[in-house]
N, C-alpha and C positions, 0 to 999 in steps of 0.2 A: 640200480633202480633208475627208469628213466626221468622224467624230468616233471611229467604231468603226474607222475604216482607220488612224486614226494610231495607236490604241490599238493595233492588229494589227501594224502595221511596228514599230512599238517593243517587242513582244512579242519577233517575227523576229529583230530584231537583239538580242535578250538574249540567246536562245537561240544565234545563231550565234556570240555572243563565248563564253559555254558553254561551247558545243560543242570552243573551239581549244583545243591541249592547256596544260597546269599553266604550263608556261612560258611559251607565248605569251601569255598573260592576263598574266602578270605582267609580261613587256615590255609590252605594250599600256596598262598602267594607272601603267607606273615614268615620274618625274618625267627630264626628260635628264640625262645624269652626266656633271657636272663633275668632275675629275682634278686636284687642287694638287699642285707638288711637293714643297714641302716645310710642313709645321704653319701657320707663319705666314700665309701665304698663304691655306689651306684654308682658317680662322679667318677672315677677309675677306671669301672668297667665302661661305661659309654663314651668315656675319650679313649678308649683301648680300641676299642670294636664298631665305635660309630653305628653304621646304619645295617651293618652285619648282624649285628643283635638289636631285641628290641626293648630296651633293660628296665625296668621298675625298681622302687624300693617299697618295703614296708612298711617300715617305723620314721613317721613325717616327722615334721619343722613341729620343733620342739617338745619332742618326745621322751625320757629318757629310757634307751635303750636298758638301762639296766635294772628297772622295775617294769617294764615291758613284758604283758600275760598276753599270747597270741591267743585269738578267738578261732573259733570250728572252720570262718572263712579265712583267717589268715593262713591256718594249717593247710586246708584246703590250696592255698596261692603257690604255697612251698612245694605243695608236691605236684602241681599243674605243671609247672617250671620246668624248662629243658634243663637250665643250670641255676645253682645257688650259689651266689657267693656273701659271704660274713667277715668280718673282721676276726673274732675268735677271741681265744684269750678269757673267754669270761664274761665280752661285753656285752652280747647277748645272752646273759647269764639264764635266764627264764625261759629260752630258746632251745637249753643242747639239745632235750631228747629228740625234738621235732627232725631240726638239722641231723641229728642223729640216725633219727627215722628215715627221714629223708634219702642221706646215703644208704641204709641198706637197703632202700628200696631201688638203688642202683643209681641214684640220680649223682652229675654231677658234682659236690661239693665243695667250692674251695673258700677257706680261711685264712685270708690276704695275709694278715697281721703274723700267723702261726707260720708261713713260709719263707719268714726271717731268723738267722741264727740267734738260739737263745741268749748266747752271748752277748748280743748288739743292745738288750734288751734289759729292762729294769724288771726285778723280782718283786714279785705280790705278794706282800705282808700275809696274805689272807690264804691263800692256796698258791701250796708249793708244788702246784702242777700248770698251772699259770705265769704268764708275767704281766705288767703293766699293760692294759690295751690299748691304751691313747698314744698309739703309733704313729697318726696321721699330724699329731700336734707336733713334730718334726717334718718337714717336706722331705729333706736325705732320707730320712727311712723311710718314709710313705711311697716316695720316689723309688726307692728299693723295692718295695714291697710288691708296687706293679710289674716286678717281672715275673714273680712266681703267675701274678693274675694272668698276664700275658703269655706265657707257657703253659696256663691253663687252657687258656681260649685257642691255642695252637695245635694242644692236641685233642681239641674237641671238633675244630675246625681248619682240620691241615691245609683245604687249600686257599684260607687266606692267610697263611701265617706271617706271608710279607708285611702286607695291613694291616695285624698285631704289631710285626715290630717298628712298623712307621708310629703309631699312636704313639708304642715306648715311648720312641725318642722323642716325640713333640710336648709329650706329657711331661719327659723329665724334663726338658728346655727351661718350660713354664715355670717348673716348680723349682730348677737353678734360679730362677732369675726372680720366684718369690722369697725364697732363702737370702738372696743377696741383700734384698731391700730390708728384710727382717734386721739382719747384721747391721746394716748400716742404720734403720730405725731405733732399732732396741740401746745399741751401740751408744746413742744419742744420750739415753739418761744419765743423770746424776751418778756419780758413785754409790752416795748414802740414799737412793733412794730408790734402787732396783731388788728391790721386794715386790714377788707378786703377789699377794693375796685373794684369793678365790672360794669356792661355795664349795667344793671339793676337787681332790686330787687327780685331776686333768692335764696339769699343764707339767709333770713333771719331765717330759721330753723338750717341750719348751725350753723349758729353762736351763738345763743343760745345754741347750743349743743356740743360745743364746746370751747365755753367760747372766741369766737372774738368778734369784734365789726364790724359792717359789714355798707357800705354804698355803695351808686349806681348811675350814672346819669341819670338811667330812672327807673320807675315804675316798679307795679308788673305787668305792661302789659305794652309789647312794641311799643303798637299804636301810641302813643304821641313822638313827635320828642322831641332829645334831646335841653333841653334850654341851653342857652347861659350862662345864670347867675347861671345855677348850676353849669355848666363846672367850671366858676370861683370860684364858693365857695368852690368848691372841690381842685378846684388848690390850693388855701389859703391852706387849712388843708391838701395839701399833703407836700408844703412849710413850714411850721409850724412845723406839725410834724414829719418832715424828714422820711416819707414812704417809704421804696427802691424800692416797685412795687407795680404795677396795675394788673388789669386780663381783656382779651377778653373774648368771648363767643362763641363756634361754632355756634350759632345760631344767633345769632345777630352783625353785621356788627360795626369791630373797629375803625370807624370812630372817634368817640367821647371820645375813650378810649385814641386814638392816639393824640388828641387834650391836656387831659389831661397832655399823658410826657410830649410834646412840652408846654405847659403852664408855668408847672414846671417849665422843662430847660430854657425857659426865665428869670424866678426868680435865678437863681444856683441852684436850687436842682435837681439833675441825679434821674430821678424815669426810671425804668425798666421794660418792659412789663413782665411781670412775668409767661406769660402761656397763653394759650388759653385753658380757663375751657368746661365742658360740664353744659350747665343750664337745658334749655327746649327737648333737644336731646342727644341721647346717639353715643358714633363711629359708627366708619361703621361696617355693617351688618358682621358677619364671626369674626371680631377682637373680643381680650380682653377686649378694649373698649367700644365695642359695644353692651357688659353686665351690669345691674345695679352693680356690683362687678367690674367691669372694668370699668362704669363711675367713682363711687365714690373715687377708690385708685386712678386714674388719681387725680382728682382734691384736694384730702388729701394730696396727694406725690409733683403734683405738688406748690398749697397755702404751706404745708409747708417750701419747699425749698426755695422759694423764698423770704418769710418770716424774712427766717434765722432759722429755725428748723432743725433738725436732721431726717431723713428718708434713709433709703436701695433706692441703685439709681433704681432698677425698680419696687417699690411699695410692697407692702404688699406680696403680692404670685410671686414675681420678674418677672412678664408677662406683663408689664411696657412697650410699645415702648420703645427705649435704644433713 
């Protein structure tokens, strides 16, 4: 073809894309959209894929994910979606059929959390076809967990698989180098005073991974209201072992937490609300919080101060609310 014909079709087809209306230009030229369900995840996928996909989440800044009833439009977003990806496990518990639906409707599926060996993994009191889903509350495993995402995105999008595995590596860097500071943060407390106390069962990867002892007045799903007699047994052991604080949850309502001090301070022990952690949600959209590297130095910077640890007053990379 000689030289004025290419120039001529390449004309033709400016014009004709032109020509389609407002909207179809902008599908025609949009990156595939990626759908996370909850912060954690999205944060994975868009440091994985960057500007190759165009990623959303559904379930916002302070949500929790496991009372979470999608609406006609949220179903609707699910199946709009070139790819879904979920944590799994459970946590979007009020979710499966949809996600369910979803894949047999051929779309692709993946469940970060589920493409870790069971093994690696803490079992669910509650369904023994589950484990533990708060896998991000460890960075090594969350860290792990992005390569299944990334081997997802590789064979959905073979030729940028190089640019999957670049992300890998940058993403895991980060999240070595938030693991360390954790270590050397958490590392800081007391002996007798590395107990976590929390609104429910989140932080159990935590605290294996950092060497606390960790306990909750609800489960690893927050359906079940909180009991009365755990309130108290908790109070005993926060009376007992003279704990200076407790921790809320942006996502779960400190009622029961709040019950806790006031228990205490009826016995004389001054217990302290120590923070309001991020569990099942991450900040708001635009903040430093509102990043996996922004949840986890919150809640590292904050458990250890309150603790009685040593930490920089605004976290790991000082981008810390003040």
């Amino acid at each position: 073809m000689n030289t004025c014909s290419s120039v001529r079709r390449r004309t033709l087809l400016g014009a004709a894309v032109l020509g389609l209306p407002a909207r179809a230009q902008a599908q025609a030229r949009r990156p595939p959209l990626a759908l996370a369900t909850v912060g954690m995840v999205g944060d994975m996928v868009r440091s994985l894929a960057g500007p190759h996909l165009h990623t959303e989440t559904l379930i916002g800044e302070g949500v929790d994910p496991h009372l979470f009833r999608p609406t006609r439009n949220d179903i609707s977003r699910l199946l709009a979606a070139d790819l879904v990806f979920g944590n799994g496990h459970r946590l979007e518990g009020r979710m499966g059929d949809v996600l369910e639906r979803a894949r047999g409707a051929g779309k692709p599926v993946v469940l970060v959390a589920e493409t870790l060996p069971r093994a690696r993994l803490r079992a669910s009191p509650d369904y023994p076809d589950a484990a533990d889903p708060h896998v991000w509350m460890d960075p090594t495993l969350w860290a792990e967990a992005a390569g299944g995402a990334a081997e997802a995105l590789a064979r959905y999008m073979p030729a940028q698989q190089a640019t999957f595995a670049e992300g890998l590596a940058a993403f895991r860097t980060r999240l070595a180098r938030l693991d360390a500071y954790g270590r050397e943060a958490l590392g800081s407390i007391p002996a007798p005073q590395r107990l976590l106390v929390t609104a429910h069962d989140a932080f159990a990867y935590f605290g294996a991974r950092y060497g606390l002892e960790v306990d909750s007045i609800q489960g690893l799903s927050t359906e079940a209201e909180a009991n009365l007699a755990r309130i108290e047994a908790l109070v005993r052991t926060l009376v007992d072992r003279q704990v200076p604080a407790v921790f809320a949850e942006s996502s779960v309502p400190d009622r029961a937490v709040r019950a806790l001090i006031e228990g205490a301070g009826a016995r004389g022990q001054r217990v302290a609300l120590g923070g309001n952690l991020f569990s099942d949600s991450m900040g708001r959209p635009g903040t430093y919080e509102g990043t996996y590297e922004g949840m986890l130095d919150h809640n590292i910077t904050t458990i250890a101060r309150a603790l009685g640890g040593r930490v920089p007053a605004r976290g790991l990379n000082g981008r810390l609310a003040a």
